[in-house]
FIDREN-274798 format. One record per atom (N, C-alpha, C, O): residue in one letter; z, x, y. Coordinates in pm, whole numbers, plus 50000, padded with zeros to 5 digits. Last residue first. Example, Ala and Ser with C-alpha at 12.3 -4.5 7.8 and 13.67 -1.06 7.14 Angstrom:
// residues 2
S507085128549775/S507145136749894/S507875129050003/S508045134150114/A507805131949431/A507805123049550/A507805132049670/A508465142449668/
***
This chain:
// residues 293
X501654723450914/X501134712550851/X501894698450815/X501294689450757/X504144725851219/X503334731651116/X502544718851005/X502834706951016/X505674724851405/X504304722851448/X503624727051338/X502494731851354/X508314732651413/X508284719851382/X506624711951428/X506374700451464/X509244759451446/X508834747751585/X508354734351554/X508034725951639/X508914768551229/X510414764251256/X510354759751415/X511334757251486/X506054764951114/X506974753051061/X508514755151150/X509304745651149/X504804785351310/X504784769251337/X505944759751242/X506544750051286/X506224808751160/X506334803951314/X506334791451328/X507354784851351/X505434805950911/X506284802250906/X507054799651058/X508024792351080/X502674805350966/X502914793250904/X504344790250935/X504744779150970/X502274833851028/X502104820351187/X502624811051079/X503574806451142/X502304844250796/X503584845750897/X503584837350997/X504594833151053/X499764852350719/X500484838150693/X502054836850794/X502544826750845/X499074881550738/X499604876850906/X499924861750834/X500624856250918/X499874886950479/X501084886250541/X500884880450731/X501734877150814/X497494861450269/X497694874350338/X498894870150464/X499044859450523/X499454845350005/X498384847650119/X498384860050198/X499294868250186/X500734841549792/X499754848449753/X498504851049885/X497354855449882/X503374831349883/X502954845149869/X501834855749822/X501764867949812/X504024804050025/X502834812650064/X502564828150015/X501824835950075/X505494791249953/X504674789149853/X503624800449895/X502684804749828/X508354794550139/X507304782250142/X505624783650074/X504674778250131/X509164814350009/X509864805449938/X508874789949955/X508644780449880/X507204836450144/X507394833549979/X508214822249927/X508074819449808/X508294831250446/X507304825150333/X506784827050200/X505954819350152/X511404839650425/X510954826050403/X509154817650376/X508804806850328/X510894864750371/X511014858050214/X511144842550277/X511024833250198/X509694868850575/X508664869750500/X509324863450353/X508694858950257/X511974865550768/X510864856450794/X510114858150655/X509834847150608/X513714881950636/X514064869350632/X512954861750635/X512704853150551/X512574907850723/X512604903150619/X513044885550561/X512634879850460/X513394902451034/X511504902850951/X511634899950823/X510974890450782/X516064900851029/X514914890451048/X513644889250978/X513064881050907/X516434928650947/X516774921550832/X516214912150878/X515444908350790/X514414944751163/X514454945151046/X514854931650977/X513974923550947/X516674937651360/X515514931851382/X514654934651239/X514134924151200/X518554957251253/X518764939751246/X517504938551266/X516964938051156/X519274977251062/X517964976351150/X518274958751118/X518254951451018/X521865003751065/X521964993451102/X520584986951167/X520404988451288/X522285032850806/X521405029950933/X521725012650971/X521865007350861/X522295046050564/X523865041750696/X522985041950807/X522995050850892/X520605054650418/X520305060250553/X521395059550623/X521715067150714/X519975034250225/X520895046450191/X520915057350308/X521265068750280/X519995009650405/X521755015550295/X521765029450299/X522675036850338/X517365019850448/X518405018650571/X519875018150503/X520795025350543/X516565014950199/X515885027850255/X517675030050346/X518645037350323/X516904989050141/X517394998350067/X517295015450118/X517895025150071/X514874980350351/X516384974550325/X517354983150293/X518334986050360/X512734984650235/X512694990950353/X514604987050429/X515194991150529/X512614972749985/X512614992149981/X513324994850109/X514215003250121/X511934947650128/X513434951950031/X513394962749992/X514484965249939/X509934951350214/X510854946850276/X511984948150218/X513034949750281/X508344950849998/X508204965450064/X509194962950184/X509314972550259/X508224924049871/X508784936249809/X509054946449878/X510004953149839/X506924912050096/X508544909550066/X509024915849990/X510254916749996/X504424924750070/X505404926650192/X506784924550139/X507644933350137/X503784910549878/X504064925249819/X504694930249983/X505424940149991/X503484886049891/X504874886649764/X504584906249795/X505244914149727/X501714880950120/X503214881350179/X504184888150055/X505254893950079/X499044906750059/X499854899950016/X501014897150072/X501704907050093/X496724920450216/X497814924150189/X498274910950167/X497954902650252/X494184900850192/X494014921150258/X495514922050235/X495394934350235/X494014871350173/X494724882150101/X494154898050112/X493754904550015/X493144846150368/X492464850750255/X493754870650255/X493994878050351/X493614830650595/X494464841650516/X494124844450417/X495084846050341/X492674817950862/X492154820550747/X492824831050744/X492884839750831/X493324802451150/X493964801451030/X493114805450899/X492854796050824/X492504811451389/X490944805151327/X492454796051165/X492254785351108/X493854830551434/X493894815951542/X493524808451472/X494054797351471/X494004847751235/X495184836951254/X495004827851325/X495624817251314/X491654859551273/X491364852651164/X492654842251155/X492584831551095/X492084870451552/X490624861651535/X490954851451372/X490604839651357/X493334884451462/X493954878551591/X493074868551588/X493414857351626/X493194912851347/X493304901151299/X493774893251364/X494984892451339/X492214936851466/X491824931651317/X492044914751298/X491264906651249/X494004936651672/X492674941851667/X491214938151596/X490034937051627/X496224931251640/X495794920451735/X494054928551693/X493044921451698/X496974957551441/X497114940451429/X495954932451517/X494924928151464/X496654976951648/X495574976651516/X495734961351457/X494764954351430/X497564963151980/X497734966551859/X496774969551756/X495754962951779/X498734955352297/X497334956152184/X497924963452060/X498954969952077/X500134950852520/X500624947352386/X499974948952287/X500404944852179/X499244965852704/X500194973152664/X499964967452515/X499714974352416/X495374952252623/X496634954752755/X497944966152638/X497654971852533/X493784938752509/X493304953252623/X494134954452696/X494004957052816/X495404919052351/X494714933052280/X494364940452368/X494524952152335/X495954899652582/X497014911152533/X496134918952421/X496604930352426/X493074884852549/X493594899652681/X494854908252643/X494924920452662/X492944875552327/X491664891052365/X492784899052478/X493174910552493/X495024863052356/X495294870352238/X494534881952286/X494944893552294/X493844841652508/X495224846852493/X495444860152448/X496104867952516/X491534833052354/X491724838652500/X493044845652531/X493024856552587/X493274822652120/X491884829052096/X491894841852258/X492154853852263/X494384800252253/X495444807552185/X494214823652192/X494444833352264/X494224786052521/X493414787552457/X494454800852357/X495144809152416/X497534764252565/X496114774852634/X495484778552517/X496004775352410/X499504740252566/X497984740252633/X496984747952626/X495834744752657/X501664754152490/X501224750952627/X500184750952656/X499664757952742/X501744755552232/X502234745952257/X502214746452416/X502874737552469/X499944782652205/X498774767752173/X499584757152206/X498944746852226/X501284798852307/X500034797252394/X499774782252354/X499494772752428/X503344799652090/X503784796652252/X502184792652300/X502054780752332/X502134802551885/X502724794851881/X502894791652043/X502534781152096/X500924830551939/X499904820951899/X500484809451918/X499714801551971/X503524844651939/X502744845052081/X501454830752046/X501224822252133/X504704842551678/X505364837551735/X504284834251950/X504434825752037/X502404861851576/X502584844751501/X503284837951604/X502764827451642/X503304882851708/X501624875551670/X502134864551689/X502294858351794/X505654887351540/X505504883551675/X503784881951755/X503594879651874/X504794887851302/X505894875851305/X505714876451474/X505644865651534/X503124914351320/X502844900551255/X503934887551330/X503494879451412/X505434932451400/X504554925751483/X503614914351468/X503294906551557/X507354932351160/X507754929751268/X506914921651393/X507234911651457/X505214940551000/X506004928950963/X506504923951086/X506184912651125/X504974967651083/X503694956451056/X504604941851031/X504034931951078/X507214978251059/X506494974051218/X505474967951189/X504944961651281/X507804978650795/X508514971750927/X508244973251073/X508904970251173/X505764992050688/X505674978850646/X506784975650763/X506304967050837/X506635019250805/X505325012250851/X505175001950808/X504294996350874/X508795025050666/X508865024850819/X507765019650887/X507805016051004/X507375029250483/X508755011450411/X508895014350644/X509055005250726/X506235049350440/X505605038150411/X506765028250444/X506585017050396/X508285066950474/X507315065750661/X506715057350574/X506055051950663/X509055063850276/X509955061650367/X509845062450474/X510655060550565/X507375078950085/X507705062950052/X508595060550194/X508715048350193/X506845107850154/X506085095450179/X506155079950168/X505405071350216/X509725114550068/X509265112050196/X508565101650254/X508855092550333/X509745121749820/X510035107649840/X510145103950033/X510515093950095/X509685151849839/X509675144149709/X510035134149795/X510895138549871/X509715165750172/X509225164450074/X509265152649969/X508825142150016/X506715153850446/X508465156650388/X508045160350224/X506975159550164/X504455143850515/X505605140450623/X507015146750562/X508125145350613/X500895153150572/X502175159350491/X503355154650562/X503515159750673/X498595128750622/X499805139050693/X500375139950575/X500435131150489/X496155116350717/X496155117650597/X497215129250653/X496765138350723/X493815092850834/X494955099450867/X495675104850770/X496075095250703/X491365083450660/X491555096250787/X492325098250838/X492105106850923/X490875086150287/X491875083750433/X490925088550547/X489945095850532/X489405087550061/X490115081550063/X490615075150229/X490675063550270/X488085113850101/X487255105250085/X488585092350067/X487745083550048/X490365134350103/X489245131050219/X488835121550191/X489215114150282/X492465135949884/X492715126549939/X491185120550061/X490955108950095/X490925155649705/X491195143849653/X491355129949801/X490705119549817/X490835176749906/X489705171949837/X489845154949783/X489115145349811/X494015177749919/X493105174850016/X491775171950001/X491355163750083/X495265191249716/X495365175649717/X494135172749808/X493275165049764/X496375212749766/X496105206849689/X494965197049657/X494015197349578/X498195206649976/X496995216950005/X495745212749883/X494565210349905/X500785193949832/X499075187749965/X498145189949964/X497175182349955/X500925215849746/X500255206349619/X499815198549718/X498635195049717/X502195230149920/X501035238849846/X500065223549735/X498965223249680/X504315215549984/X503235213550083/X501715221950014/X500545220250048/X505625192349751/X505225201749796/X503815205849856/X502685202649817/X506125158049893/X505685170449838/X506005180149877/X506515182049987/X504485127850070/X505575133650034/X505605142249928/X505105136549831/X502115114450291/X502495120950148/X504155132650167/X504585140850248/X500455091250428/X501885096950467/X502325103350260/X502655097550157/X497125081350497/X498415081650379/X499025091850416/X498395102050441/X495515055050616/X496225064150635/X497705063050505/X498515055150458/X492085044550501/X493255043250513/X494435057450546/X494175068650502/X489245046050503/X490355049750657/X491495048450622/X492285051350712/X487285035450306/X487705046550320/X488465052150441/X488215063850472/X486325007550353/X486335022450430/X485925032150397/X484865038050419/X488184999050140/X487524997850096/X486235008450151/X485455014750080/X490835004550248/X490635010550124/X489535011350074/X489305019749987/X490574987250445/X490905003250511/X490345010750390/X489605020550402/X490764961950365/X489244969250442/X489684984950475/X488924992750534/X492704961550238/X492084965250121/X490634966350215/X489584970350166/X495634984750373/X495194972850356/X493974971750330/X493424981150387/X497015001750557/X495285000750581/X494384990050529/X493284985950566/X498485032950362/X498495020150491/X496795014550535/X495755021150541/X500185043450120/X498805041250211/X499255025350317/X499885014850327/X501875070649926/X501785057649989/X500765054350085/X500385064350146/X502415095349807/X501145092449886/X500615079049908/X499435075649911/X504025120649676/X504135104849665/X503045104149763/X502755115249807/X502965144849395/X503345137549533/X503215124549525/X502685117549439/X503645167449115/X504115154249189/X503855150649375/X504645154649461/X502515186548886/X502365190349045/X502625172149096/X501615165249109/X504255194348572/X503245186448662/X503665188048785/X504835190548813/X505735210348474/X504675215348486/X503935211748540/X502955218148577/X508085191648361/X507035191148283/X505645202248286/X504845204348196/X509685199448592/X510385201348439/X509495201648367/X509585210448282/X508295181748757/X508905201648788/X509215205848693/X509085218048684/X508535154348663/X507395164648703/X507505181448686/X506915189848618/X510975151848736/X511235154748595/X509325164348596/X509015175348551/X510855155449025/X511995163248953/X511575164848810/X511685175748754/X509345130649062/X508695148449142/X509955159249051/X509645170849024/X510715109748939/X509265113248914/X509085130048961/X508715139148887/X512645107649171/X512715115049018/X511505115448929/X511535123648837/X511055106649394/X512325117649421/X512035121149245/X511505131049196/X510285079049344/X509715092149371/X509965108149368/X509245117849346/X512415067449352/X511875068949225/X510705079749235/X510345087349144/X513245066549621/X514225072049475/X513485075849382/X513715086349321/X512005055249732/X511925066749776/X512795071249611/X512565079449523/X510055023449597/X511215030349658/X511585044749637/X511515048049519/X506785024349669/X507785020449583/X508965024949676/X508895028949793/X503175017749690/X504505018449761/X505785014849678/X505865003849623/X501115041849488/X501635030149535/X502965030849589/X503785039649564/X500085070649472/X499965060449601/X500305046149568/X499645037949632/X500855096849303/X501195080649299/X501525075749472/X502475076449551/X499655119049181/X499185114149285/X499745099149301/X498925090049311/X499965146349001/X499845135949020/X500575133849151/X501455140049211/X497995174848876/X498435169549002/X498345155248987/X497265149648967/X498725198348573/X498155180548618/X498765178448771/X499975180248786/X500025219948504/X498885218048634/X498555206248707/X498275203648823/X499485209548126/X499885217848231/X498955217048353/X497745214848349/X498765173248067/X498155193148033/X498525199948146/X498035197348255/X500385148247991/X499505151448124/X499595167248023/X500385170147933/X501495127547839/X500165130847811/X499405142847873/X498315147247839/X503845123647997/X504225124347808/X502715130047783/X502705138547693/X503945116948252/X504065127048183/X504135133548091/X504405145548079/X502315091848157/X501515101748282/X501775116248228/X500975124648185/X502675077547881/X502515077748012/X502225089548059/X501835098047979/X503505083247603/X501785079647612/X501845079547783/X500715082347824/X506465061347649/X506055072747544/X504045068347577/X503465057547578/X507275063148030/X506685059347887/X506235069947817/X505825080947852/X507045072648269/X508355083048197/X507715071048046/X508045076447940/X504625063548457/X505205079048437/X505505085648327/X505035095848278/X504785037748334/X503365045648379/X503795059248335/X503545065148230/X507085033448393/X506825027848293/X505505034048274/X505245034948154/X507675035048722/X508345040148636/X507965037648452/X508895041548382/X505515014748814/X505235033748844/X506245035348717/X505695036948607/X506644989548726/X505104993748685/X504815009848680/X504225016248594/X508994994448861/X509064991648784/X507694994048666/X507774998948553/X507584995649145/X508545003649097/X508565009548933/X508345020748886/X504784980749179/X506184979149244/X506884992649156/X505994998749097/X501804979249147/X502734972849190/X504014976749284/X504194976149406/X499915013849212/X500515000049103/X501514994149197/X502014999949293/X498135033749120/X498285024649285/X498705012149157/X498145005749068/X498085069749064/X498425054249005/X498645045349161/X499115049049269/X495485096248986/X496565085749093/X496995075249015/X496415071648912/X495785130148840/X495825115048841/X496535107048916/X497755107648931/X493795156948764/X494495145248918/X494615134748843/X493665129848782/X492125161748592/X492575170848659/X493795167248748/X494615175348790/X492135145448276/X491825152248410/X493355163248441/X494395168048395/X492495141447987/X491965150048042/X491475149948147/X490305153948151/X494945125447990/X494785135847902/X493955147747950/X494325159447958/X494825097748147/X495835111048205/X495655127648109/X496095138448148/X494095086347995/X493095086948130/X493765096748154/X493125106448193/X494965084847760/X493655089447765/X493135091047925/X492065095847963/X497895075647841/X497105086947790/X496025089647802/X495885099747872/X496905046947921/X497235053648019/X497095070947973/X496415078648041/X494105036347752/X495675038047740/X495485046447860/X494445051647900/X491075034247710/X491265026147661/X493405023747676/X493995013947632/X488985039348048/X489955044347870/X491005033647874/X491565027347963/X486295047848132/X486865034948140/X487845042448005/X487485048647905/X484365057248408/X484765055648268/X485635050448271/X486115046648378/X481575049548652/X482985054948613/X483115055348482/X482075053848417/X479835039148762/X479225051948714/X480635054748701/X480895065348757/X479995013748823/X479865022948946/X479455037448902/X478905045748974/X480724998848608/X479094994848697/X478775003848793/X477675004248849/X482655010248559/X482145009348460/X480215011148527/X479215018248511/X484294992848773/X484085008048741/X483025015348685/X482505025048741/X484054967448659/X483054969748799/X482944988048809/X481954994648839/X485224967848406/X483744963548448/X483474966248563/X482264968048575/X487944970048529/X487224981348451/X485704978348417/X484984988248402/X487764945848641/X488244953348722/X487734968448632/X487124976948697/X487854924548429/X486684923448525/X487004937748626/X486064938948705/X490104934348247/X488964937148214/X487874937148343/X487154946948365/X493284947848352/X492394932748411/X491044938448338/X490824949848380/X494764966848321/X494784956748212/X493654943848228/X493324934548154/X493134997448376/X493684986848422/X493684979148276/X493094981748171/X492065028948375/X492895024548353/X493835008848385/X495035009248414/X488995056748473/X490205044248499/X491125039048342/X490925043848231/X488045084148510/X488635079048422/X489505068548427/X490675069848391/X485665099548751/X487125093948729/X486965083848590/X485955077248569/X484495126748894/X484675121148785/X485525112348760/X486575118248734/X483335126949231/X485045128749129/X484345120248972/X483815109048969/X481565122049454/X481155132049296/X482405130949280/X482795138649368/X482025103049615/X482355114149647/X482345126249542/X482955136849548/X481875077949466/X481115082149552/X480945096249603/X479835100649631/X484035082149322/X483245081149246/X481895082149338/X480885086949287/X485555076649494/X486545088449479/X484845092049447/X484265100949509/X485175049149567/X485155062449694/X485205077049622/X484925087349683/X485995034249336/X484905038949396/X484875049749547/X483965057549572/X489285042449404/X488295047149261/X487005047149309/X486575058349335/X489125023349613/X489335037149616/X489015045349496/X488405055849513/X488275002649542/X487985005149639/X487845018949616/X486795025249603/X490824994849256/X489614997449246/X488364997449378/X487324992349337/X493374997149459/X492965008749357/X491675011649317/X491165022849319/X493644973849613/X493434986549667/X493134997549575/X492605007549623/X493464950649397/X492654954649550/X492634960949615/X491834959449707/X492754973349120/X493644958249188/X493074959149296/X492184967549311/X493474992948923/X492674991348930/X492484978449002/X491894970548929/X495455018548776/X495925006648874/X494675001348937/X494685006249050/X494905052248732/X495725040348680/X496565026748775/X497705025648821/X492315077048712/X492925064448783/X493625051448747/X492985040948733/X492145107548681/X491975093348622/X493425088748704/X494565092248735/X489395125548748/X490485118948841/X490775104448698/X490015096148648/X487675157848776/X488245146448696/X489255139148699/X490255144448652/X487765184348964/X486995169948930/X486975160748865/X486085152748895/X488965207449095/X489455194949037/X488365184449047/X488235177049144/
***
């Protein structure tokens, strides 16, 4: 398999297109943003002009798109994934959606001849950019097998967790502990700095202790400092907060500390903040201590 076309070209798609393109893959992109098929373009990629043409003649095709709604319109459109794809086609949809739609993507797939996994990512756009991000795939385990060329240059944690719509549901289980511990970041930065202490100092020693985290690791330095420049978006947390909602309905599962997190993050999409990156979450700490801008 050497010919990858790639549909979704954004801050985690076009990273990983170059990786693929580093890694000898032929790839065939696909975005609506022009400056984003220009940089492909600059990397030794190709560039087509419809989701058909990128999907016509490879071998693999990923999509890293939005939300649901974007995958489902990609897929089952007249000219989409499966309307174009040539017997064999392994597709590859790493964006985070809800488990459902994965499920019927991999079903009508089976009907078409196409090889379906879901392959949601974690890692956010320095993981993507790396190449570390960890992806939890959902499948058949022969189309993993599959898959594994494709996925190396992409990840280093890189697990088979289930089948058809698996991978979306250790993704929506990993946006709620990232969410979760963000908001309690935010909430430890708040306590240190309203008693006086060095928030910065604070923070180094719980990272070399129990409370350390890949959070406190990465980004503990850029919340004290307050710079949220966008490695993950609060508007695409608060989407992956409402999969992770919908996950637990259809689970008859009860995750209160869950429905908080979500609360916290659509309260900062409501306070304007959704185009910032999700540790923004200290904003909404400090505004309900009444210490905020």
């Amino acid at each position: 398999m050497t010919t990858v076309g790639f549909i979704g070209l954004g801050i985690m798609g076009s990273p990983m297109a170059s990786n693929l393109l580093r890694a000898g893959f032929d790839v065939i992109g696909y975005d609506l943003v022009e400056s984003s098929l220009e940089r492909l373009t600059g990397e030794g990629g190709q560039v087509a002009e419809s989701v058909a043409r990128a999907t016509s003649d490879a071998d693999v095709v990923i999509t890293m798109l939005p939300n649901f709604p974007q995958v489902e319109a990609v897929a089952f459109g007249e000219g989409g994934v499966l309307d174009s794809a040539k017997p064999g086609l392994l597709y590859i949809d790493m964006s985070s959606i809800r488990p459902q739609t994965s499920r019927r993507i991999a079903e009508e797939g089976a009907e078409r001849g196409v090889r379906v996994l879901d392959a949601p990512v974690s890692g956010g756009e320095r993981g993507a950019i790396d190449g570390v991000l960890s992806i939890m795939v959902g499948g058949a385990p022969e189309d993993f097998a599959a898959a594994a060329a494709v996925f190396e240059p992409l990840g280093r944690t890189i697990v088979h967790v289930g089948p058809a719509g698996a991978g979306q549901t250790v993704k929506a289980a990993n946006q709620l502990v990232v969410g979760g511990t963000y908001a309690l970041v935010a909430e430890a930065i708040v306590l240190l700095e309203a008693s006086g202490l060095d928030a910065g100092l604070g923070l180094d020693v719980l990272a070399g202790g129990l409370a350390g985290s890949r959070i406190l690791e990465l980004k503990r330095r850029t919340m004290v400092e307050r710079r949220f420049e966008p490695g993950f978006r609060i508007d695409l947390h608060h989407k992956d907060m409402g999969i992770v909602l919908d996950a637990a309905r259809e689970a008859e599962v009860a995750l209160p500390v869950g429905g908080l997190v979500a609360q916290l993050i659509a309260s900062a999409r409501a306070q304007g903040h959704g185009q910032l990156d999700h540790s923004a979450l200290l904003k909404v700490a400090e505004n309900l201590s009444g210490r905020g801008d």
